[in-house]
C-alpha positions as CSV (number, residue, x, y, z in Angstrom):
1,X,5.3,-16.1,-2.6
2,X,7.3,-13.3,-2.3
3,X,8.0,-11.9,1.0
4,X,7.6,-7.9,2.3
5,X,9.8,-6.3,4.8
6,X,9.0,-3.8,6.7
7,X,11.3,-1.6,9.0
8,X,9.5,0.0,11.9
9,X,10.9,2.7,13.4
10,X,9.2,3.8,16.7
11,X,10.7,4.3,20.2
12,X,7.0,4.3,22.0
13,X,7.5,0.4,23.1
14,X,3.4,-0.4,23.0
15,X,3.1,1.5,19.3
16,X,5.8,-0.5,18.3
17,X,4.8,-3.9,19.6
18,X,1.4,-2.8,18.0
19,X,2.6,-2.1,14.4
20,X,5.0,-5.4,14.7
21,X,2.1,-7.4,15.5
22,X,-0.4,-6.2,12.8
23,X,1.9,-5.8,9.9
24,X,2.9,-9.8,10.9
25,X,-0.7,-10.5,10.8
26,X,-0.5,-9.2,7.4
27,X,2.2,-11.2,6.1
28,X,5.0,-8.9,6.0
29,X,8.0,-9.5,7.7
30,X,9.1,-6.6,10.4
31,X,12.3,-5.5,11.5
32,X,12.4,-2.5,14.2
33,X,14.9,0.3,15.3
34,X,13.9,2.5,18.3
35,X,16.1,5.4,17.4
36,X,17.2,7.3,14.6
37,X,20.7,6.1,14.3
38,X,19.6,2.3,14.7
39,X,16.9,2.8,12.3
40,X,19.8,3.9,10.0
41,X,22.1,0.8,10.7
42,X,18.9,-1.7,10.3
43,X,18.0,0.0,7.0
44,X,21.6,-0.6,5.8
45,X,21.5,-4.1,6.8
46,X,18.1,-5.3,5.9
47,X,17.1,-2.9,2.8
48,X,13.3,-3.2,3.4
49,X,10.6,-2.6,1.0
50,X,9.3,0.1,3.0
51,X,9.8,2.2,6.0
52,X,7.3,2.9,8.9
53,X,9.3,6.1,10.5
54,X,8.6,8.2,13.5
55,X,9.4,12.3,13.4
56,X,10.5,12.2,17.5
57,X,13.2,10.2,17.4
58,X,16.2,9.5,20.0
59,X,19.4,10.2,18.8
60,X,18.2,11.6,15.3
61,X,14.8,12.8,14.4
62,X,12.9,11.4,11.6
63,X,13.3,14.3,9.1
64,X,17.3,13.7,9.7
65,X,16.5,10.1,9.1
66,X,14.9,10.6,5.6
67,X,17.5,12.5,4.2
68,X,19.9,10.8,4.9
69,X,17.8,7.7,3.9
70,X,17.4,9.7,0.8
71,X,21.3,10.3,0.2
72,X,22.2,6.5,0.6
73,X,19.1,4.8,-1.0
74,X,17.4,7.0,-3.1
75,X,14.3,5.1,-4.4
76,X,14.4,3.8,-0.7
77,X,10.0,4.1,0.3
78,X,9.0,5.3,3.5
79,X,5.8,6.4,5.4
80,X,6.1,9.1,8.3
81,X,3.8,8.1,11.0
82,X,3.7,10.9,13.3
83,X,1.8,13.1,15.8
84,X,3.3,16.3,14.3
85,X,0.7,17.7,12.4
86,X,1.1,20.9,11.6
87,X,1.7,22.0,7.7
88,X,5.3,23.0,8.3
89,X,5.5,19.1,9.3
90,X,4.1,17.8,6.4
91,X,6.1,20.0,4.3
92,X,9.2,19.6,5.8
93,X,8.5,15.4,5.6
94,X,7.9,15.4,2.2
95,X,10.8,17.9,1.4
96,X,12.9,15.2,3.2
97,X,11.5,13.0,0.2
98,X,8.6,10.8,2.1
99,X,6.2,9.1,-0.3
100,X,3.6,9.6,2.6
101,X,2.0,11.8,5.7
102,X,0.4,10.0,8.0
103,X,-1.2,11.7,11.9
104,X,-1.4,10.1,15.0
105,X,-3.9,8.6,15.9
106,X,-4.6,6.7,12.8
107,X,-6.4,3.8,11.8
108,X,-4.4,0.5,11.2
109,X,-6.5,-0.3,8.0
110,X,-5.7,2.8,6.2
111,X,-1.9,2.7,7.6
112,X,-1.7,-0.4,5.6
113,X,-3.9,0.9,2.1
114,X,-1.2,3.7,2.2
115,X,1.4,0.8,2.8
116,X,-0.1,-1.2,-0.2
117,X,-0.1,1.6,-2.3
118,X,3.1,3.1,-2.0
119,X,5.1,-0.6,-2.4
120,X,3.0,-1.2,-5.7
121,X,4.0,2.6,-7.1
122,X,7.9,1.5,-5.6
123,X,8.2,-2.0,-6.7
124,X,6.0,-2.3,-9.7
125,X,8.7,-3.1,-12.0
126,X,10.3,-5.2,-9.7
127,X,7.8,-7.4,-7.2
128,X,4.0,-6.5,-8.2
129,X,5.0,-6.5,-12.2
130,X,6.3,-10.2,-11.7
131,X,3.2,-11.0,-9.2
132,X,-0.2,-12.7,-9.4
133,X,-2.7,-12.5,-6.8
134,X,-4.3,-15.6,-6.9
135,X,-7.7,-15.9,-5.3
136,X,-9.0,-19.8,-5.3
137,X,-11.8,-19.0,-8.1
138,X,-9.7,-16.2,-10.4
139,X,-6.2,-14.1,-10.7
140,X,-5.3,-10.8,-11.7
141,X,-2.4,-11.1,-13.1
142,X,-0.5,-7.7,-12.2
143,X,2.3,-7.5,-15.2
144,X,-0.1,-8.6,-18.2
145,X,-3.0,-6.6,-16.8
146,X,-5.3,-9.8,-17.2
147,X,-8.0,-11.2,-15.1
148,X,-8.0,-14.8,-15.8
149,X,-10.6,-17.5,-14.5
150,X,-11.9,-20.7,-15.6
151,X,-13.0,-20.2,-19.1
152,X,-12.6,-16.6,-19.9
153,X,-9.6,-14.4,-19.4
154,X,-10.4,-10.2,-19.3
155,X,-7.5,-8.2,-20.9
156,X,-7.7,-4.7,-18.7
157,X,-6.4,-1.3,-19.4
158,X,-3.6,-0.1,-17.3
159,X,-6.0,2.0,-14.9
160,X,-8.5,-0.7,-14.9
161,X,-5.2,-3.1,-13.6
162,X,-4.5,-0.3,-11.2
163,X,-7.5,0.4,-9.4
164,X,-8.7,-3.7,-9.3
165,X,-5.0,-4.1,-7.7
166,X,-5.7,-2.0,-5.0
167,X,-9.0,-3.1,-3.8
168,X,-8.0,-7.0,-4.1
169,X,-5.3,-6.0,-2.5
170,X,-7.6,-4.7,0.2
171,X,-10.7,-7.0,-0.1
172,X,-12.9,-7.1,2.6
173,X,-12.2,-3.7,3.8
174,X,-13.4,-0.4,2.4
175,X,-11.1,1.7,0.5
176,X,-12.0,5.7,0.2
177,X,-13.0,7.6,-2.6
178,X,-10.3,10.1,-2.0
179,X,-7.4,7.4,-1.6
180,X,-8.6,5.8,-4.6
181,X,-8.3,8.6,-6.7
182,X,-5.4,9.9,-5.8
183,X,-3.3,6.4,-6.2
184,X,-4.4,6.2,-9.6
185,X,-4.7,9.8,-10.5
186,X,-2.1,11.7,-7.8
187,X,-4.8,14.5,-7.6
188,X,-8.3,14.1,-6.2
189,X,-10.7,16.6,-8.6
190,X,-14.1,16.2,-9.7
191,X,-13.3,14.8,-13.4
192,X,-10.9,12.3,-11.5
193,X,-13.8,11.3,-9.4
194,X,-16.2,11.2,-12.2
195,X,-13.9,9.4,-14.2
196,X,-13.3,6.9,-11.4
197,X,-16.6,5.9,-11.4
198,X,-16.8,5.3,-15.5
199,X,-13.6,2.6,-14.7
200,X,-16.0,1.4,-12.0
201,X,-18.8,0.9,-14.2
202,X,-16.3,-1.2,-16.3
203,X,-14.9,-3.6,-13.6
204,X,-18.3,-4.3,-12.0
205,X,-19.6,-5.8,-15.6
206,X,-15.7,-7.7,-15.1
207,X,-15.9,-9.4,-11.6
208,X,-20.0,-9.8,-11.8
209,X,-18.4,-12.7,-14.4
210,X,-15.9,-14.3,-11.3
211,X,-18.4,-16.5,-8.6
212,X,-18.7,-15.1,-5.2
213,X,-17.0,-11.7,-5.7
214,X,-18.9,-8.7,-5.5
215,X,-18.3,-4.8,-5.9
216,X,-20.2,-2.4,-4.0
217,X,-20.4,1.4,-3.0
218,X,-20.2,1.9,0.2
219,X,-22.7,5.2,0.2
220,X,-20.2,8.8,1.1
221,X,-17.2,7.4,1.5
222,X,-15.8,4.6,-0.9
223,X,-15.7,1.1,-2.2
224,X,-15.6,-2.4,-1.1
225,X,-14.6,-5.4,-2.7
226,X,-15.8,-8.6,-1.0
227,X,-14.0,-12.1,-2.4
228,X,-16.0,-15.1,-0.8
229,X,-13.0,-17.6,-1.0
230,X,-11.1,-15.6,0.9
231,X,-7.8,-13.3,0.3
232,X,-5.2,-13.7,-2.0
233,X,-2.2,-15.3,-2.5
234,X,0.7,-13.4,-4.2
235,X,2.8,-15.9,-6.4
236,X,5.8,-15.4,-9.1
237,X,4.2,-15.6,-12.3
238,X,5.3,-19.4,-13.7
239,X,5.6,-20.6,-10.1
C-alpha cells in the first residue's frame, strides 16, 4: 500500500492537533510546522504529497509560503485552509499557485474530498496510475480504467474512471453535485451537470453488477456511494 504524507501547517495548537488526528484516521501520514519558515524547512525535508497551509502565519504568511513553495517545487500541491475570505484572498492564494481555497470553519469531510481530489489530479501518473483500490468483493483498477470482479471485468471510459475514483474514494460519505463536476469538468455549468448525470446513468447499470454496493442521489445536493464490505484498500498494481 502506498503511503500519503501530509504537511500541516497551522500555528492554532487545537486546529492542528485536530487535522493531525483526522488525516491519521484516514491513513495518511502527517508531518506539522507551526510557522511559515518551519513549514518551509519540513517541506524541504519531507517532500509531502500535499500541503494543508494556513494564510496567518508566524514568521512568514501563507501567501509568502506558496511562492516560494512554488519557486523550489513547482508541481509541489497544496490546500489553503484559511479564515481570510474575502475575494482579494482567494485571488491572491491562487495567484500564489494553490490548487485549492478552502474557509474557516469547514467541514472535515469535504477538507479531505478536496484533499482526495487534488492528490489524484497531482499524482495520477505517479501513485493513483499505478494504484488499485481493492474493495473485498471488486477493484477499480485506476491505470487500466477497469472494474474487475469475480467473473466479469467492465472496461470504463476515462470520465467514467474519473468520477467512480472519487466516490470510492469517498464511499460512505456524500460527495456534492458541484464538487463532482468541477473535478471532472473544472467548470460547474448546466451541460456539465447534465452530462454528469448521463455518466451516472452508466455506472449505476456497472456497480448494480458488484454485490452489496449501491449508488444513490442524495436529493439537492449530490451522490453517495455505499460499499457493504467496507472501504478500500489501495495496493501497487502486481502486489
Amino acid at each position: 500500500m502506498a503511503e500519503r504524507t501530509i504537511l500541516i501547517v497551522e500555528d492554532e495548537p487545537h486546529m492542528a492537533e485536530l487535522l493531525r488526528s483526522r488525516f491519521q484516521g484516514e491513513g495518511f501520514v502527517v508531518h506539522q510546522a507551526a510557522d511559515g519558515l518551519e513549514a518551509l524547512q519540513r517541506f524541504t525535508a519531507v517532500r509531502p504529497d500535499l500541503c494543508i497551509l494556513d494564510v496567518m502565519l508566524p514568521k512568514m504568511d501563507g501567501f509568502q509560503v506558496a511562492r516560494e513553495l512554488r519557486r523550489i517545487a513547482p508541481f509541489a500541491a497544496f490546500i489553503f485552509l484559511t479564515a481570510r475570505d474575502t475575494l482579494p484572498d482567494k485571488q491572491a492564494g491562487f495567484q500564489s499557485g494553490c490548487d485549492d481555497y478552502l474557509t474557516k470553519p469547514f467541514l472535515f469531510e469535504e477538507l479531505l474530498l478536496r484533499v482526495n481530489a487534488v492528490l489524484y489530479r497531482t499524482q495520477g501518473p505517479k501513485q493513483h496510475a499505478s494504484a488499485s483500490l481493492v474493495f473485498p468483493t471488486f477493484t477499480l483498477q485506476v491505470r487500466e480504467r477497469k472494474l474487475a470482479m469475480p467473473g466479469r471485468t467492465i472496461t470504463l471510459t476515462a470520465k467514467e474512471n474519473r468520477i467512480l475514483y472519487i466516490l470510492l474514494s469517498n464511499a460512505g460519505r456524500m460527495v456534492e453535485r458541484r464538487f463532482l463536476v468541477e473535478q471532472v469538468w473544472g467548470t460547474m455549468t448546466d451541460y456539465h451537470s447534465r452530462s454528469l448525470d448521463v455518466y451516472l446513468t452508466r455506472l449505476r447499470k456497472h456497480v448494480q453488477l458488484v454485490p452489496g454496493v449501491t449508488l444513490s442521489n442524495v436529493y439537492g445536493k449530490g451522490f453517495l456511494l455505499d460499499v457493504a464490505d467496507g472501504r478500500a484498500d489501495a495496493q501497487e498494481l502486481g502486489s
